[in-house]
N, C-alpha and C positions, 0 to 999 in steps of 0.2 A: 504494500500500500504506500503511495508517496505522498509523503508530508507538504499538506497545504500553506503551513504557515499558522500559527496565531489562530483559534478559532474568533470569528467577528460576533457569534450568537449571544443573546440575551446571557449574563448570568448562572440565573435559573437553569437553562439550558446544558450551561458552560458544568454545572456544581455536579448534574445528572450527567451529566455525559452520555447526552443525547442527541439529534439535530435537528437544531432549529430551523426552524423556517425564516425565519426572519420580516416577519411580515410587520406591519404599519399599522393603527399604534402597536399592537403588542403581539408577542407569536402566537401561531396556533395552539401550541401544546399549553402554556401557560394560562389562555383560553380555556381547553380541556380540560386543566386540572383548577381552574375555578379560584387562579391565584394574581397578583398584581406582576405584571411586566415591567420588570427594572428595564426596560429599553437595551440601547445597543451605546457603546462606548465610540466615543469618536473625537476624542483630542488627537491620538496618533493616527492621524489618515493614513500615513505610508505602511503604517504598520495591517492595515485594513485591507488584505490583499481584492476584497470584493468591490471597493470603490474605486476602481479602476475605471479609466477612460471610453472601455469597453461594454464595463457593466452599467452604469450612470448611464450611457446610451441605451442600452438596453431595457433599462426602468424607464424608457420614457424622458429623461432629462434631469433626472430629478434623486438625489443621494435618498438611500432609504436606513439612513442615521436618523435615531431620532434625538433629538435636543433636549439634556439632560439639563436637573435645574438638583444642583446637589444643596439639598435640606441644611440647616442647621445643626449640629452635634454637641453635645453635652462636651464631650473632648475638647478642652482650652487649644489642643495643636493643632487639631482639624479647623475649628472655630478662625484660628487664625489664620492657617495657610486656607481655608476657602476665600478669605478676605482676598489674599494674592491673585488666586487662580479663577477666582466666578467669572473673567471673561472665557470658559472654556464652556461656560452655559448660559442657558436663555428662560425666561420663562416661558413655562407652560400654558399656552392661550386656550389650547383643546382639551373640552370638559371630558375627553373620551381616552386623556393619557393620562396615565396615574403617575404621582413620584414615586421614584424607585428608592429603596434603603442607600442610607448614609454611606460615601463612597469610601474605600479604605485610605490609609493614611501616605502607604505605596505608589499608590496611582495617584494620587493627587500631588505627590513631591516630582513623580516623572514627569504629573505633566506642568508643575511650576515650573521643572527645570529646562523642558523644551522649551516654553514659550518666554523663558528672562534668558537660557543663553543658549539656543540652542542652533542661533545664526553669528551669534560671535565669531569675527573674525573674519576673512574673506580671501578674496585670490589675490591682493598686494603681497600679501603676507604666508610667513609660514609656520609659525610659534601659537597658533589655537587648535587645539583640540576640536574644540566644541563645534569649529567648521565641519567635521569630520565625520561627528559620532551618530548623528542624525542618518543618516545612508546607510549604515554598518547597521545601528538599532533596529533602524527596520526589517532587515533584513535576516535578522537571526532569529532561532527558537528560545523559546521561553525557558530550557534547558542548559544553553549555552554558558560562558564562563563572562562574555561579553555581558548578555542581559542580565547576570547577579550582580556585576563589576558596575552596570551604570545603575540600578536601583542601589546599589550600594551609596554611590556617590548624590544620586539624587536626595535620596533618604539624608545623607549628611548635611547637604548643603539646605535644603528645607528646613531642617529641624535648625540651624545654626538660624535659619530666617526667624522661626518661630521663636527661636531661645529656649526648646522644650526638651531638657534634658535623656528624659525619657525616649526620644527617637535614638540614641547612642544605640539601643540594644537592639531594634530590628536595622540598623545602619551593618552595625559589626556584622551582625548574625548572614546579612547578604555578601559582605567583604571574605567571610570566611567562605562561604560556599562559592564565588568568585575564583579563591584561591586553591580551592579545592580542584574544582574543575577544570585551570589553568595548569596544575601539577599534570591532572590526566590528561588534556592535549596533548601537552607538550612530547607525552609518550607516541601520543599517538599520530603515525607518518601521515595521515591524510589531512591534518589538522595545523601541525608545527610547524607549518609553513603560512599558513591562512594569514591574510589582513586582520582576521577579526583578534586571533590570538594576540598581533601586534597591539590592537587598540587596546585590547583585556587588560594588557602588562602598562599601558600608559595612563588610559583610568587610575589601576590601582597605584601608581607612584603618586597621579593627584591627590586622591583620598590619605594617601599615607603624609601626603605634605598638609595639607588643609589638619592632618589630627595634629600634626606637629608642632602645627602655630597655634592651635585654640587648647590644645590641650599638655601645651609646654614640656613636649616629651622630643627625645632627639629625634632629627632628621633622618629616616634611615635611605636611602638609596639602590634597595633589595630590588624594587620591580625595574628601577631604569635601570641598573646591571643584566635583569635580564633582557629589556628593552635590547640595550646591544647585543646580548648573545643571539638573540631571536632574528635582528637583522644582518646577521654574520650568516647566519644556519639556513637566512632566504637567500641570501645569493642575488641570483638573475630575478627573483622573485618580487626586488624590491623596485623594479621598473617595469613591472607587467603591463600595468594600465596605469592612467590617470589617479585613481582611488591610489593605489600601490605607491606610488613614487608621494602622493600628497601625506601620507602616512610614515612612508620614511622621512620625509622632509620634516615634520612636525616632531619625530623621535631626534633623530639628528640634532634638531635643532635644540630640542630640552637638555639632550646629553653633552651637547658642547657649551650649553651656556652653566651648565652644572659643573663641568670639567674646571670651566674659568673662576666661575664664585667660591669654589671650594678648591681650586688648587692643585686635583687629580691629575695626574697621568693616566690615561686609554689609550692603551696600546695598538686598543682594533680600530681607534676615530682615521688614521691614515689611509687604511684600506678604503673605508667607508666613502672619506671624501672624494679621493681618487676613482672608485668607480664610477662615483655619480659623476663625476665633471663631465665624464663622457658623456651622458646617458641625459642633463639636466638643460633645460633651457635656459637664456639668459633671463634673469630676473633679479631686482637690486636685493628683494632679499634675501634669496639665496646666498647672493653675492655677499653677504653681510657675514653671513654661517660660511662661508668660507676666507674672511677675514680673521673672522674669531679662533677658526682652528687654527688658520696662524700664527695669532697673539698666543693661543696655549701652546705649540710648539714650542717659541722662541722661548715663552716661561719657565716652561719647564727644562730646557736645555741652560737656562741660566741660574734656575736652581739647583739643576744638577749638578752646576762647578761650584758650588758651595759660597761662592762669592760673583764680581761683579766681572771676572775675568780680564783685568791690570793686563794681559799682557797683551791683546787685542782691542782696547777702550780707547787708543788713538786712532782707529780708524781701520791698521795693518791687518791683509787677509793673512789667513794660516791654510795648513794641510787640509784644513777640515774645511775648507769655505769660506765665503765671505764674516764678516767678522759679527759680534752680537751687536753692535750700532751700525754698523751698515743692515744688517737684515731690518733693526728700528726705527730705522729712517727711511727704509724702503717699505714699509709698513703706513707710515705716518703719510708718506706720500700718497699710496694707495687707498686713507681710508679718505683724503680730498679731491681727489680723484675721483672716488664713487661719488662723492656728493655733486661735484659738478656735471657729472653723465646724469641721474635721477632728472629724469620727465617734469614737466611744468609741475604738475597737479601732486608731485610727492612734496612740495615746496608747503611749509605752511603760511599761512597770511599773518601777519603782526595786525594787532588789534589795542587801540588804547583809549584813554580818554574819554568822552560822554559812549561810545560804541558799547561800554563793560558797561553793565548792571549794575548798580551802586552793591546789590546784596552778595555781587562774584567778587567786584572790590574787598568788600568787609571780610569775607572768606578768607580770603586769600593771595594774594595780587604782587609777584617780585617786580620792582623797578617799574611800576607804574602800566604795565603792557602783559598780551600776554598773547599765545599763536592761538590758529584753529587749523584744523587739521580736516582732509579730505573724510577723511575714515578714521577709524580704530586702527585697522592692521598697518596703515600707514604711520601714524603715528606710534604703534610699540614697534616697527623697524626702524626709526630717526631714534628712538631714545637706545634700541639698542645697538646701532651702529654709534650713537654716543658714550654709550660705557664701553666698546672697546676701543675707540679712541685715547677713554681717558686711560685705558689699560697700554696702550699702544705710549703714551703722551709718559705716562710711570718709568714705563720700557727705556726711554729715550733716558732719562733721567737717572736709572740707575748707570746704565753701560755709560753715563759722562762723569760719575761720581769722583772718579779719579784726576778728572780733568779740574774739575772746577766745583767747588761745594756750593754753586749757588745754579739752582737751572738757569737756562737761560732766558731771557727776557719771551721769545717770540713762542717760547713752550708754557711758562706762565700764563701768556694775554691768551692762548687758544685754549690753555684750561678754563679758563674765566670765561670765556664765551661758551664752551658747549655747556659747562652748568648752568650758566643762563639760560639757554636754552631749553634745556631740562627742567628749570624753576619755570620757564613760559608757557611748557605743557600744560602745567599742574590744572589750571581752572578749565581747561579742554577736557581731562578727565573727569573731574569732580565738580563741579559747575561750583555752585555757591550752598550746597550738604555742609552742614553740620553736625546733624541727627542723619543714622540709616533710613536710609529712603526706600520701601520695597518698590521694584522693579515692574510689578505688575500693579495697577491701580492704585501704586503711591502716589503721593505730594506731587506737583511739578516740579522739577528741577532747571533753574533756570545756567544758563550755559552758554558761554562764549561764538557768536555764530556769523556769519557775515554774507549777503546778499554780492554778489559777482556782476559787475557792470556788465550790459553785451559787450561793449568795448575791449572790455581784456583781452587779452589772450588764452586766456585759462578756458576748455569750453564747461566745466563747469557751473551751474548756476548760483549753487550755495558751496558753502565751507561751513559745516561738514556735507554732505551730500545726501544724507538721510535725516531728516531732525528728529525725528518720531524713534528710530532705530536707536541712532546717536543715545537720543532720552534714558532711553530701556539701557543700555549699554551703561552706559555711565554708575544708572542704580546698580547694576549687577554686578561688574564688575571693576568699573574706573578706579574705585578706591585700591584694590589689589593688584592694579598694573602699574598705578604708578608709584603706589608704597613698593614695592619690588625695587623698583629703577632708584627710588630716594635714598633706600637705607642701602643699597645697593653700592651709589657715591658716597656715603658715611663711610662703609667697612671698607672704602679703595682708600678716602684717604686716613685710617688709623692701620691700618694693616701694619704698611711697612714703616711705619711710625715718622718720625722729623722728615723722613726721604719726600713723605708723600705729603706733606702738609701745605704745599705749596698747590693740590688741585682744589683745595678750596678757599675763601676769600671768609674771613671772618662774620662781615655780615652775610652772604650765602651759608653760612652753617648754620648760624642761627634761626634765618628763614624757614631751611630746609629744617630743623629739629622741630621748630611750630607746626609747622606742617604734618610731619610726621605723628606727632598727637594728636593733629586733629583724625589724620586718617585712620590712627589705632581706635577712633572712637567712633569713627564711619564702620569699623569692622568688628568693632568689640572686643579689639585684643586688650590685656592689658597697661594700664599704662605705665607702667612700671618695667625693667626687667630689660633684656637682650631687644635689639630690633629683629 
């Protein structure tokens, strides 16, 4: 017998395991047996393999979902996330459809999480997930190590919405069975090679990072190790299609910005990048993820001599190659370079004066101005071709330490300007939030935006290019992309201690540390304690 997918029927239907008919208001059998029709579910259309283009012609025109109006619940966390998610339902106008029982707390987290981030991210870019997971979701059984792995993460991120401690144990309890399932793949040769298994292993590193910051326990980096192994053991696999290469690009892309913040050596990222150059189309941010691997290169090969290597620090090649400041300079040149090749529209607009909101001002506002940006994805590849700049800008810095104990002037004024930069984002992410904003049927958020003369040249008409998406975006996730990027610049310049104190300007610290509070307070970390 081959497997249809997800059964679409009633409930009812679904609990008997029997087949529905699916009829309008309510099915036949539930008719029969003289009981109320919980209707048909239909937040995940794709997931619906029956509302196909084929069958909606087939009914006449017309979807045969009916429109669910989810009750009221005693339960404070349902009570709440229904607040989020009741644009997933309508009321009931016909006296001839009954409401159906209060929906469980599973399904209403998947579907707050599809509809706050389940478009995040876009084809600029190549560092979101959640571009991804939508296509994959649909596509798998309700058995799969994928579908426990995203109610996993749904279930955590809802409940963090709600603040309803009590979600931790059906969170866990799906994490575990994720993991479970993920062991058994990986055994098994039809499977350990599949997309889905790759997204399985990239969920679970998110969930394992999201418990790490709310629940102040260490970072582990167990799924994205095996992230790597998994795309070492696909091979050819990892440029099959479209779907394939978007999924390694997003792994890639987390394992190298992981390599960098934390300092690792990966041994297998060489191979990795090197097949793909082949394989990969020009795109600035790809181009960025292959920057960064060779800021970690060159890191790592400068940590490896235990010092700043004095005997090469003038300039002089050796046996082994050009020297560690000539590779840093030829880095530094390359990463302005990208910016000058980057299309009109990766450009952001500077924005100042009566244009801000008085309430994005009070927020939050460096040097009086602040950018807007086409997109989201564009804007988190400017800020992270901006941290490794500054990593690159370090670089320079240490391999001259011998020469001269003070950087040089023109490595100073370019640090001072991309944290600028960085400070200009901040109200593009977070508009003018104080308080968590839910994503769905929250407050408005007001947010830095600018109308596009026909005259430009940009063919753009707005910055950003969606307002409405933008909006959603911002509440969902704005707070945690650019908290990333802030504390981000904090740990580059304490790391290396006096060396690095020159990539920030004393009032930029302090901006950026206000800042950083308020964000811990947009996400409910503590204020207190580690960034």
């Amino acid at each position: 017998m081959v497997y249809r997918g997800p059964s679409s029927g009633c409930s009812t239907c679904r609990k008997r395991r029997v087949k529905c008919d699916e009829n309008t208001p309510g099915c036949g059998n539930c008719l029969k047996l003289r009981v109320r029709c919980p209707g048909y579910k239909d937040v995940f259309e794709r997931r619906h393999r029956s509302e196909t283009r084929k069958v909606v012609g087939r009914n006449g025109g017309h979807s045969r979902c009916t429109n669910i109006l989810v009750p009221e619940s005693s339960d404070s966390a349902k009570a709440s996330l229904k607040d989020q998610v009741d644009s997933t339902s309508s009321p009931i106008t016909s006296p001839s459809i009954v409401l159906p029982p209060p929906l469980d707390f599973e399904y209403l987290s998947l579907s707050f999480f599809f509809q706050a981030y389940g478009s995040n991210g876009g084809k600029d870019g190549t560092c979101s997930l959640f571009a991804i997971i939508g296509d994959l979701y649909a596509e798998c059984t309700q058995r799969s190590p994928l579908f426990f792995a995203t109610c996993a993460l749904a279930i955590k991120i809802a409940g963090l919405w709600s603040q309803h401690d009590a979600n931790l144990v059906p969170a866990h309890r799906r994490y575990a069975e994720a993991v479970t399932c993920t062991k058994e793949a990986i055994k098994d040769p039809t499977k350990n090679k599949s997309d889905e298994l790759l997204m399985t292993a990239l969920i679970l590193e998110v969930y394992d990072d999201i418990s790490a910051k709310y629940q102040h326990g260490p970072r582990a980096s167990v799924h994205l190790s095996g992230s790597m192994a998994l795309l070492k053991h696909r091979g050819e696999m990892n440029y099959r299609d479209d779907v394939s290469r978007r999924i390694m690009l997003a792994a890639r892309n987390k394992i190298i910005a992981d390599a960098i913040l934390s300092r690792r050596n990966i041994p297998e990222l060489p191979t990795l990048f090197q097949q793909a150059d082949e394989r990969m189309p020009a795109n600035p941010a790809i181009e960025v993820d292959r920057l960064a691997f060779r800021v970690s290169k060159l890191s790592n090969l400068m940590r490896s001599e235990g010092k700043t290597s004095a005997a090469v620090v003038e300039g002089a090649e050796n046996e082994r190659g050009p020297s560690f400041l000539t590779q840093a300079a030829t880095l530094a040149a390359d990463c302005t370079r990208w910016i000058n090749s980057l299309p009109d529209h990766w450009h952001p607009v500077r924005v100042n004066g009566d244009a801000i909101a008085e309430t994005i001002q009070a927020a939050g506002l460096y040097d009086e101005s602040c950018d807007v940006y086409i997109n989201f994805s564009v804007a988190a590849t400017r800020n992270w071709h901006r941290l490794i700049e500054l990593h690159v800008l370090l670089l320079l810095c240490q391999c001259s330490a011998n020469i001269t104990s003070h950087p040089a002037h023109n490595i100073v004024l370019r640090a001072e300007n991309i944290v600028t930069e960085i400070c200009a984002s901040v109200p593009y992410h977070v508009g003018d939030m104080m308080e968590p904003t839910r994503p769905i049927n929250g407050p408005r958020v007001r947010f830095p935006q600018i109308r596009m003369p026909p005259s430009t040249h940009v063919t753009h008409a707005s910055f950003p290019e969606s307002i409405l998406k933008h909006e959603r975006q911002i509440a969902s996730s704005g707070a945690m992309v650019i908290y990333r990027v802030l504390t981000t610049v904090i740990l580059l310049a304490q790391d290396e201690g006096q060396a690095a104190s020159f990539l920030l300007k004393h009032n930029q610290r302090l901006w950026i540390s206000a800042q950083i509070l308020r964000l811990k307070r947009l996400l409910r970390f503590p204020r207190s304690g580690q960034i």
